[in-house]
C-alpha positions as a Markdown table, in Angstrom:
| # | Residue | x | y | z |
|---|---|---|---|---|
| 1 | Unk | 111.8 | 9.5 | 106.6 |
| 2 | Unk | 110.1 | 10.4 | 103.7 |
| 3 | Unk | 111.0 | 13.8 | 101.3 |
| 4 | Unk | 106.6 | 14.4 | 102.2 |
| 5 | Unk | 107.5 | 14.4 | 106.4 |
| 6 | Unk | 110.8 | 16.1 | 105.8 |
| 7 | Unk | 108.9 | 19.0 | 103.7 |
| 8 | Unk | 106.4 | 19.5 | 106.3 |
| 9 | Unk | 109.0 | 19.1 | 109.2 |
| 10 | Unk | 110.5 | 21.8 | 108.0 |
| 11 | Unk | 107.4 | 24.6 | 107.1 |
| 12 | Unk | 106.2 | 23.6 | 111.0 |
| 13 | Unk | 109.4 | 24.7 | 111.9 |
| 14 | Unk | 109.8 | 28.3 | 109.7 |
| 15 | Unk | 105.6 | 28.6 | 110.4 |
| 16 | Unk | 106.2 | 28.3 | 114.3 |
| 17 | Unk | 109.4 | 30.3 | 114.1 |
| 18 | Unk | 107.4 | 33.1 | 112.0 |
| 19 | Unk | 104.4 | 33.1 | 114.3 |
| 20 | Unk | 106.2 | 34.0 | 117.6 |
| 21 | Unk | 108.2 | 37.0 | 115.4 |
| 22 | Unk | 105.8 | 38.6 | 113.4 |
| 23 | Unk | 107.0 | 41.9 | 113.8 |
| 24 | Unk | 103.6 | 43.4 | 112.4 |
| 25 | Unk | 101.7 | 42.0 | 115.5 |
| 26 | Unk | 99.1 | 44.5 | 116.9 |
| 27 | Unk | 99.7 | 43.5 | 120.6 |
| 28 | Unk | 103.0 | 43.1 | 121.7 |
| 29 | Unk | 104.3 | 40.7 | 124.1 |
| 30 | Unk | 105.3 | 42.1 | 127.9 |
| 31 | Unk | 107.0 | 40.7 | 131.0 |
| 32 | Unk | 108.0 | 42.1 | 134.3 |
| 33 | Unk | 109.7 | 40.6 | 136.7 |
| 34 | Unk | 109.8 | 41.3 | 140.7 |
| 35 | Unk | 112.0 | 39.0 | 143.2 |
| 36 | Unk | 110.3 | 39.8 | 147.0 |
| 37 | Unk | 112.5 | 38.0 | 149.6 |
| 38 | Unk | 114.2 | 35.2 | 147.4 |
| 39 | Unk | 110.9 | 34.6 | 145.3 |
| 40 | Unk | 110.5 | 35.8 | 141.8 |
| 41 | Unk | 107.2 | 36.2 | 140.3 |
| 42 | Unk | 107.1 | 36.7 | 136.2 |
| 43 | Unk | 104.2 | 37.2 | 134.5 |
| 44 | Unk | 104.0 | 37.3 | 130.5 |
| 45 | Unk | 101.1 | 38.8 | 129.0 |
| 46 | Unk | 100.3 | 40.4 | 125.3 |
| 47 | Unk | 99.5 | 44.0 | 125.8 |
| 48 | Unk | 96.3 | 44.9 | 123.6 |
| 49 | Unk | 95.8 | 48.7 | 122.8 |
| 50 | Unk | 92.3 | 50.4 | 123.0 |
| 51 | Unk | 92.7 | 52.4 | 119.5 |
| 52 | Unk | 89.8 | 54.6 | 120.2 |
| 53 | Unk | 88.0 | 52.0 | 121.8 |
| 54 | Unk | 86.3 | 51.7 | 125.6 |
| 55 | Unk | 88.2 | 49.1 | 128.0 |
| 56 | Unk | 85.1 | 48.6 | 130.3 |
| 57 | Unk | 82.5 | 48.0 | 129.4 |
| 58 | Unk | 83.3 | 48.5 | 126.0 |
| 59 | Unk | 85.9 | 46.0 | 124.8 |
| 60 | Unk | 85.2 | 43.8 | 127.9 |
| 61 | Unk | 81.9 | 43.4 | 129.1 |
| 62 | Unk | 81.3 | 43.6 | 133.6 |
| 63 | Unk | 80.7 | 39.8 | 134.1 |
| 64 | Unk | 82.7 | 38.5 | 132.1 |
| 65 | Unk | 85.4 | 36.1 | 132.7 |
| 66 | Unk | 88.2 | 37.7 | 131.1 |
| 67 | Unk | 92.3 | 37.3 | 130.6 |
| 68 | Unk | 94.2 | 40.7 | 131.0 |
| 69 | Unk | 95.8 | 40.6 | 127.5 |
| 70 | Unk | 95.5 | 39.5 | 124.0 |
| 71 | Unk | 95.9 | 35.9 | 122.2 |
| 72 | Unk | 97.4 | 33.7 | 124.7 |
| 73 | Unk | 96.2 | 33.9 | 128.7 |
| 74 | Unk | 98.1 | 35.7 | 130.6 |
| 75 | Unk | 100.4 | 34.0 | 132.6 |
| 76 | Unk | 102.3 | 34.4 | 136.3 |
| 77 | Unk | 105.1 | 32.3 | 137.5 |
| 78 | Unk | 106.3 | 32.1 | 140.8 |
| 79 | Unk | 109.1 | 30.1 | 141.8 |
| 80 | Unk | 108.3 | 29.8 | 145.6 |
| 81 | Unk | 104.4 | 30.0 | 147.5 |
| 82 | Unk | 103.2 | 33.7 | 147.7 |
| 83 | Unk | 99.9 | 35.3 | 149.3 |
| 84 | Unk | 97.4 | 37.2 | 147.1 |
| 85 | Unk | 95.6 | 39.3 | 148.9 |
| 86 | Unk | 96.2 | 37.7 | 152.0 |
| 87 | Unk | 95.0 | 33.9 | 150.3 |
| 88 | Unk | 97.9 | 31.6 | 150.0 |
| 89 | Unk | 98.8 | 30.6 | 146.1 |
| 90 | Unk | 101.3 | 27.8 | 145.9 |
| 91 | Unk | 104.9 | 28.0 | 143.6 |
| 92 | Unk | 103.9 | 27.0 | 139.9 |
| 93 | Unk | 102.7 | 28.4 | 136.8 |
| 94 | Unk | 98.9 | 29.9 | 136.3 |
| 95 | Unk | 97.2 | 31.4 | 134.2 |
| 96 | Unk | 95.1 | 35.0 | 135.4 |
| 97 | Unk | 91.8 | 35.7 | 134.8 |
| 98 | Unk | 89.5 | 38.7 | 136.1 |
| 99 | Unk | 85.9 | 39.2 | 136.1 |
| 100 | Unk | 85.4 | 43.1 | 136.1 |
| 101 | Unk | 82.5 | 44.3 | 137.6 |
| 102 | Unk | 81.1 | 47.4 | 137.4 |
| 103 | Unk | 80.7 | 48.9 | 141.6 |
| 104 | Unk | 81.7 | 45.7 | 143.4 |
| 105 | Unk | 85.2 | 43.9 | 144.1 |
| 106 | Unk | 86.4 | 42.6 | 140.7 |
| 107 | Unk | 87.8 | 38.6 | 140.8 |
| 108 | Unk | 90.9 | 37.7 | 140.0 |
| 109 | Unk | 91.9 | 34.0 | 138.9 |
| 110 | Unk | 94.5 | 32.1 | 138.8 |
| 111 | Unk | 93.9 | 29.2 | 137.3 |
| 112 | Unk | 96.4 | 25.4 | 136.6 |
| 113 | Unk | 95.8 | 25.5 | 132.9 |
| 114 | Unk | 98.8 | 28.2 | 132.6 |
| 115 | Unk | 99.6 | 27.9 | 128.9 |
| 116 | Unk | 96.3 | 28.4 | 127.0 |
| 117 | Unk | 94.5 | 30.0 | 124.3 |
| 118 | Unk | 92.9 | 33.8 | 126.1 |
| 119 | Unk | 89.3 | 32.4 | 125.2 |
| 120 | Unk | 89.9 | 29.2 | 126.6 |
| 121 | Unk | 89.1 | 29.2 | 130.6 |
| 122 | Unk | 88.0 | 25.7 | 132.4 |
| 123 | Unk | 86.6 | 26.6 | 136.2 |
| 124 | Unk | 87.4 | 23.2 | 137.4 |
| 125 | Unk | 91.1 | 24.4 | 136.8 |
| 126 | Unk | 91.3 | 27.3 | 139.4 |
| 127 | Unk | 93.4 | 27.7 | 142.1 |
| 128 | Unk | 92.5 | 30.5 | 143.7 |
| 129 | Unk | 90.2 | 33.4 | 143.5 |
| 130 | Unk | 90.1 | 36.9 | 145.4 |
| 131 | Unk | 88.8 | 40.3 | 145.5 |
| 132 | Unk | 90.2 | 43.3 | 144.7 |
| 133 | Unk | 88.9 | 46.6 | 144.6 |
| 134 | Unk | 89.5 | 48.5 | 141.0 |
| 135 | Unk | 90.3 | 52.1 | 141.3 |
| 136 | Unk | 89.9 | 55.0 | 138.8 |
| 137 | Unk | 93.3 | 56.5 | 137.4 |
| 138 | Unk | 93.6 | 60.2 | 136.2 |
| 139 | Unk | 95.1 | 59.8 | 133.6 |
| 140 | Unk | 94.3 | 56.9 | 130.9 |
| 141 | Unk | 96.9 | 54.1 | 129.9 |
| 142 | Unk | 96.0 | 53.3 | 126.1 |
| 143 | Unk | 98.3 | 50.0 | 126.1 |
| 144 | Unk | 97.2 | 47.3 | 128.8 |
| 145 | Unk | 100.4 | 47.3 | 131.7 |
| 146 | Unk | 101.5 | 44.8 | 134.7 |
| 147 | Unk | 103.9 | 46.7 | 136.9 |
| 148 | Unk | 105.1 | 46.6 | 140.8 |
| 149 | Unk | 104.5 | 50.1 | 141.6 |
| 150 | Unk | 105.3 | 49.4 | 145.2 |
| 151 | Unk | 107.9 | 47.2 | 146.5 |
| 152 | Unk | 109.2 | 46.0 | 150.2 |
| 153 | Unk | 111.3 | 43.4 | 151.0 |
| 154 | Unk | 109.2 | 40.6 | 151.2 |
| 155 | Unk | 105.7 | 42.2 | 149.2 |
| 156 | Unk | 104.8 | 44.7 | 147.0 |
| 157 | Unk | 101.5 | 45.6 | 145.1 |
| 158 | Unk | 101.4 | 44.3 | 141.7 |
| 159 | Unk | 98.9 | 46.7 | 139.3 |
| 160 | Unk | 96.8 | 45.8 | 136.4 |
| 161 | Unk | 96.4 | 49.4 | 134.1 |
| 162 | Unk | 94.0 | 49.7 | 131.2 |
| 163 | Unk | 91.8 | 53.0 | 130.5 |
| 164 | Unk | 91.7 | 54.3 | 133.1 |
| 165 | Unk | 91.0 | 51.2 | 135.1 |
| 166 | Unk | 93.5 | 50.5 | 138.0 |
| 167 | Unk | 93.4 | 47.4 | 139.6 |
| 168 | Unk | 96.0 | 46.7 | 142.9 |
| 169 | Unk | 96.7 | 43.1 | 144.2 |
| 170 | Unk | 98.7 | 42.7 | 147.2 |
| 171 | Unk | 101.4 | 40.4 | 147.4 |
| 172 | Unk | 103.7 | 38.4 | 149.9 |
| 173 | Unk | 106.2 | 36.1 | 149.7 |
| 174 | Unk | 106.0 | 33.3 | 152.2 |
């Protein structure tokens, strides 16, 4: 191997490892984690702030296909099949997308293409879609938020929290 390919071997590698530790980063990586009866669902996301700004409609416009998070698509992995909101969604990695609307159900997307840039959705790549109903919270959550609020032992309500934007999925494991 040339001195060349041996050079740039090596910045790929201190470039890559910098990128995924660049402790100045304005939106932070998050997981959470919840096993319902022997099936554990992960999703990894990057939490954008608002800073000031509007979630809905401001940052993201109603109609518009959108990933809950910054830089990469937010992603879910489940390790066995699970129901969303009563549709069946098969073990595997996706990646979620919502379309926020403004008075009707919002849809939420889970899509094959599971590790991909957040501005990067292909249709012919969805798994599933559903409904769900967004709610308004009292009280405003400045950093974007995945979180089980509710728990049994085989389903639990996973929550999307933005603004003051609430938005509830119900899951089961099959």
């Amino acid at each position: 191997m040339s001195v060349r390919a041996t050079v740039f071997g090596f910045l790929l590698v201190v470039c890559a490892c910098h990128a995924e530790a660049q402790p100045g980063r304005r939106s932070q990586r998050g997981t959470v984690s919840q096993t319902l009866n022997g099936t554990e669902i992960t999703v990894r996301y990057y939490r954008p702030v608002l800073r000031g700004r509007v979630a809905f409609p401001g940052i993201v416009s109603w109609g518009r296909t959108w990933t809950p998070g910054a830089d990469s698509a937010t992603r879910i992995e489940t390790n066995g099949p699970i129901d969303v909101e009563g549709k069946s969604l098969p073990a595997g990695k996706y990646s979620i997308w919502v379309i926020p609307q403004e008075k009707d159900a919002w849809t939420v997307i889970f899509n094959r293409a599971a590790d991909v840039f957040h501005l990067t959705y292909e249709e012919s790549q969805d798994a599933l879609r559903v409904d769900a109903r967004a709610a308004t919270a009292a009280e405003s959550v400045e950093t974007l938020e995945f979180s089980f609020p509710l728990v049994d032992a085989d389903s639990a309500v996973m929550q999307l929290r933005w603004g003051t934007f609430v938005l509830p999925l119900r899951l089961r494991a099959r």
